[in-house]
C-alpha positions, 0 to 999 in steps of 0.5 A: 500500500505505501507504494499506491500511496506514493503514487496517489500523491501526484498531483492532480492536475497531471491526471486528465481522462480522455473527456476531460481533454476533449474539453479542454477544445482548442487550448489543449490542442494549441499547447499540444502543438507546441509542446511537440513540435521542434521550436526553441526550447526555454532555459531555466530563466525563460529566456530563449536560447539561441540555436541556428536556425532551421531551414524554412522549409525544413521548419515547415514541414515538421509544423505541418507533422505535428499539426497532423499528429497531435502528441499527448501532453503525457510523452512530453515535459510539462514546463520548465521546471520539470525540464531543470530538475532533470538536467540537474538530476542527470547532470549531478550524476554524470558528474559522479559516475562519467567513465574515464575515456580516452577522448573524453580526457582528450577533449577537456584537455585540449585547448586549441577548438580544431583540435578539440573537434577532431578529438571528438570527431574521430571518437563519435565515428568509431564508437557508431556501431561499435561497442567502446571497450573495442574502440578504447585501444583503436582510438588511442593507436589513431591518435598516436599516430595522427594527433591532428587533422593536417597529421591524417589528411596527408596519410594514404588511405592504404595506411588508414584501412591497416589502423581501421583493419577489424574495426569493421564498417570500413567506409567510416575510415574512408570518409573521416580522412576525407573529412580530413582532407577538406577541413585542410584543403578548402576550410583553411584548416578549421573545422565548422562549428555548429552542427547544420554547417558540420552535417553540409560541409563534411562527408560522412558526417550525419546529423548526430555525429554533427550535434555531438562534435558541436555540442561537445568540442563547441559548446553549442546548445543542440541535442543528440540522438543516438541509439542510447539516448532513444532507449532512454527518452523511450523510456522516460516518456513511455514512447512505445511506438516505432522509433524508427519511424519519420514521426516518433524519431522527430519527436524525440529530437525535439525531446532532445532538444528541449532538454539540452543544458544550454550551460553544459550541452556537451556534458548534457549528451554524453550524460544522457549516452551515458546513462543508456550504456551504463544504467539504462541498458537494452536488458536488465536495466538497473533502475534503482541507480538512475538518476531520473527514475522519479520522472520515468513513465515506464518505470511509473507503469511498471508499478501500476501493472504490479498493483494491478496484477497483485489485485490490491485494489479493484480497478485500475489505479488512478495514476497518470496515462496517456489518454489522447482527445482523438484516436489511437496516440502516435506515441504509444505501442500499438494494441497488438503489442500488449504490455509484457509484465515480464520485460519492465521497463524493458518494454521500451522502446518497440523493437523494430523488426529486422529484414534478416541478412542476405545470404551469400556464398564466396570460394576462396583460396589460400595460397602459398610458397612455402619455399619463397625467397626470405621465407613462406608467403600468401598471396593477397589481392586488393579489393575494388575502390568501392562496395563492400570492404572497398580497398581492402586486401584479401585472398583470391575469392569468387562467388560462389553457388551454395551447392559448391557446383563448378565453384572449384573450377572458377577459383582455380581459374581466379587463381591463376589470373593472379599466379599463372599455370597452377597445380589443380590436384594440390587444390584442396577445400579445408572447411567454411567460415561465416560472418555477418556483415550489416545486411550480408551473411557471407559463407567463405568456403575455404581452399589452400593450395601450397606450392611445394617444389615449384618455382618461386613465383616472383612477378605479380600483376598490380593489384595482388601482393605476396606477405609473410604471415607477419605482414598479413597480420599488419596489413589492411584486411578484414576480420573475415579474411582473418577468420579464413587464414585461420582455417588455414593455419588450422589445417596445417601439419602439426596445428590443431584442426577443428578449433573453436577459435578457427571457426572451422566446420569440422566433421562430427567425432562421435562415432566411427562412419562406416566404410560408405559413409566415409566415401559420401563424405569425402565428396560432400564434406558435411560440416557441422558449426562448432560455435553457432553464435561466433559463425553469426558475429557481427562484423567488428 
């Protein structure tokens, strides 16, 4: 009971039922409208902020949504001083809490702006889709190595595919050393300071990642969204609709930007990323540390199902909830997606459904002199300058047909575009390795070829190399191709074959085959995952 007791406190005026909003006619909707809709937040003392301006036919078309679509006043922030509380409240415990990062100490540190913006700009390019203990060590290599904007515009792209190598989504090395490059080519050396001349100057350069350099390295008052601060505004507000959709995602930019710390705007976004990485996680949330969890509505329902699932009190408590004048709201989850008591929180925001990836088939080959002058080497080829992996280098590859029908033939013909005549016999299928891309599920089968007892080949076409092994583990290629040279190396004589860490499809070991048996898998070669989940992983 002390729970409903607490929860009775709220005041009144916050609870409203649909007839009562209908009542409210022209006024209710009129403060709807401009409560939703992306105009210049207030600051604590009611002044307003100065934001750069939206394009006008930018500004009109997001008036012309929110006409249309109306937002109930419960997804949305009554007034100024609800506003303050929970900047300070966020803000206080970003102060304690905040982890020791590599660009952040960079970025406090630094005094010079372009500096300071290139720090932060290299950080918020890595970390999207990437997880930040992964990117902690690549930064701090990055910036070892080009501390400056001038340092990475002059490198060669070569250079900045081998730093980037395993980090995955490797266009975003690409177009940060092209960013580079105009900053120092054409803006004289300084990078622009606010987040609309940031997104129309630079490539690769989206509207978060412009907020979050000119919030952070210039002090400008413009909120940001990204994947950790939709879950938390998702969740403050109970937005269970799309979040993925045109709508629900402009209001949540709006969100972000009437709450932004005109004071501390950078401290402000990295506080609200913070706290979806760290408290306000996708599972298992740890609600009783965060620090605006007095102001979170999907926390409030989450009580209110527990009071009505225990049966305490007949009827449904009167506690706030959405209740819009018209219609099914915009902001809610639609009524096919019931309230699951065992999620919580977690019920925001709605996961969007996912296409599944593409599956492909590709053949490739490793191939080796083993007696080579100066040691063994493999041969590595380099990828087109654009598509997936553009630039990067790899072993000899054809698509393949799933069946694997002629897919020995074309490699060993792929083979010898690169090495001339070669010894089809020594050809040799090792296994299959898998990885996920962002939409593509690409199955490598494998093949070695070693050239034992045969002239050095000495004279290679452009666009092929041949690498010691320590120069392969340098060199600018994927996480796939590491993968593959894996199998390899697992098949070699004296190593152990099959390993988890290979990621190779061996043979099941349970039983001795019979005599057929063994003749129908030496044609097949069956092979059976030994880490389901490591085949599936994403591209890092």
């Amino acid at each position: 009971m002390s729970i409903w007791r607490a929860i009775m406190k709220k005041p009144r005026t916050a609870v409203r039922s649909c007839h009562q909003k209908q009542a409210s006619g022209h006024e209710g909707r009129e403060k709807q409208v401009l409560s939703s809709s992306q105009v210049k937040p207030s600051t604590p003392d009611g002044t307003m902020p100065k934001f750069p301006e939206a394009p006008a036919g930018l500004a009109r078309r997001q008036k012309e949504v929110v006409l249309r679509d109306p937002v109930s006043p419960y997804h949305l922030f009554r007034d100024t001083a609800e506003v303050t509380v929970f900047r300070e409240n966020l803000l206080s415990w970003y102060d304690r809490e905040k982890r020791d990062l590599p660009w952040r100490r960079r970025a406090e540190g630094e005094v010079d702006p372009d500096r300071r913006a290139y720090a932060v700009w290299v950080s918020e390019v890595m970390l999207q889709q990437t997880q930040v203990a992964t990117v902690i060590d690549y930064y701090t290599r990055w910036m070892q190595k080009w501390p400056t904007l001038q340092d990475l515009a002059s490198a060669s792209l070569e250079e900045v595919n081998q730093l980037w190598a395993g980090l995955g989504y490797y266009s975003r090395g690409r177009r940060l050393q092209e960013g580079a490059q105009k900053v120092v080519e054409e803006l004289g050396g300084h990078v622009p300071h606010t987040a609309e001349t940031l997104q129309k100057l630079l490539p690769g350069v989206g509207r978060y990642t412009a907020g979050a350099i000119a919030s952070i390295a210039f002090g400008q008052a413009t909120g940001v969204v990204d994947g950790n601060v939709v879950r938390v505004l998702c969740r403050v507000r109970a937005i269970g609709a799309d979040s993925g959709s045109t709508f629900v995602s402009q209001q949540l930019w709006s969100l972000a930007q009437q709450l932004v710390d005109p004071a501390r705007p950078g401290d402000f976004n990295q506080a609200a990323m913070e706290l979806g990485a760290t408290v306000c996680t996708p599972q298992h949330p740890r609600c009783s540390q965060c620090p605006v969890q007095s102001m979170c509505r999907a926390h409030q329902r989450v009580e209110r199902e527990q009071l009505v699932a225990s049966q305490s009190l007949p009827g449904s408590p009167d506690v706030e909830e959405c209740a819009p004048s018209t219609g099914q709201c915009q902001l809610c989850a639609p009524p096919t997606e019931p309230w699951d008591q065992t999620l919580g929180v977690a019920n925001f925001p709605r996961k969007a459904s996912r296409r599944p990836p593409r599956e492909e088939c590709s053949a490739t080959c490793v191939l080796e002199q083993p007696r080579a002058l100066g040691g063994a080497r493999i041969l590595l080829v380099q990828r087109p300058k654009s598509g997936l992996l553009a630039g990067l280098w790899e072993f000899p590859s054809v698509t393949a047909e799933p069946s694997g029908q002629c897919q020995r033939e074309a490699l060993l013909r792929e083979l010898q575009s690169w090495a001339g005549p070669l010894p089809a016999t020594h050809l040799q299928h090792l296994g299959q390795v898998a990885h996920t891309f962002s939409h593509i599920k690409l199955t490598y089968q494998v093949y070695g070829l070693a050239l034992e007892g045969q002239i050095p080949v000495t004279i290679t076409p452009p666009g092929a190399r041949w690498l010691t092994r320590e120069e392969f583990h340098t060199a600018a290629v994927s996480t796939a191709m590491k993968k593959v040279f894996r199998v390899y190396e697992g098949q070699r004589p004296g190593t152990c074959k099959g390993s988890k860490r290979s990621q190779v499809s061996a043979p099941s070991t349970q039983r001795k085959p019979s005599p057929g048996q063994q003749v129908l898998d030496s044609f097949f070669r069956p092979h059976h995952p030994t880490d389901v989940s490591s085949l599936n992983s994403m591209a890092q």
